[in-house]
C-alpha positions as CSV (number, residue, x, y, z in Angstrom):
1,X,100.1,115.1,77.5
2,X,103.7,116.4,78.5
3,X,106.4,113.7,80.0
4,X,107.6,116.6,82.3
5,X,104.2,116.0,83.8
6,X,104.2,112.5,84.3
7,X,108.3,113.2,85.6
8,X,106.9,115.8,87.9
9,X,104.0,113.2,89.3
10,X,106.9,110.6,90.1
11,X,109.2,113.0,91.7
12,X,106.6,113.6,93.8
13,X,105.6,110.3,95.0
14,X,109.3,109.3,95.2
15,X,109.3,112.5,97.4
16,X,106.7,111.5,99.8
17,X,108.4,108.4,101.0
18,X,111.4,108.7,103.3
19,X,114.9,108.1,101.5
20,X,115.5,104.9,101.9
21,X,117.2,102.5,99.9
22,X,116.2,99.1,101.1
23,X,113.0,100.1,100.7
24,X,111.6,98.3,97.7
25,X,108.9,101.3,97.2
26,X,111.2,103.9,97.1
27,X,113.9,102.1,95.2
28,X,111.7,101.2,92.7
29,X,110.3,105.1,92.2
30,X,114.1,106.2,92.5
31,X,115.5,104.2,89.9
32,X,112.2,104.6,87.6
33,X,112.3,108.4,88.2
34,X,116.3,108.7,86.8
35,X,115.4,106.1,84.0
36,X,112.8,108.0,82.6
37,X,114.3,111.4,82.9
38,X,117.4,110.1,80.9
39,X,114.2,109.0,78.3
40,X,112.3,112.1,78.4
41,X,112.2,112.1,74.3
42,X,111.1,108.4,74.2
43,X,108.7,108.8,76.7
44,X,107.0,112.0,74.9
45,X,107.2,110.1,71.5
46,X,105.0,107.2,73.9
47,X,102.5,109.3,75.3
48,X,102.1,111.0,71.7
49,X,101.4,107.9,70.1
50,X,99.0,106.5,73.1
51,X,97.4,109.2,75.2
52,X,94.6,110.6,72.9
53,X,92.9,113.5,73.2
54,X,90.2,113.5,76.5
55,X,92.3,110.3,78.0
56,X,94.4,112.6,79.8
57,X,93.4,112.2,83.8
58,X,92.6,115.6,85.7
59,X,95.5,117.4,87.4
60,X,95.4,117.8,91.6
């Protein structure tokens, strides 16, 4: 599985809630998204060491 797929997914949830920062559901997406895309080698070294082949959910 590729992180920029994971990154993708969570840009898009953050992007289906209205910008709003005292909104703990889109401050916790917001701050999650920019964490992990300043961590996209850890995370790929993650989902390379736990995701094994066929666990890998279906894409939309």
């Amino acid at each position: 599985m590729k992180a920029e797929k994971l990154l993708a997914e969570l840009n898009r949830l953050r992007g289906d809630l209205e910008k709003d920062p005292k909104d703990l559901e889109w401050f916790t997406l917001h701050h999650v998204f920019c964490f992990v895309s300043y961590r996209m080698a850890e995370l790929q070294k993650y989902l390379d060491e736990s995701v094994k082949p066929g666990d890998e959910p279906e894409s939309r």
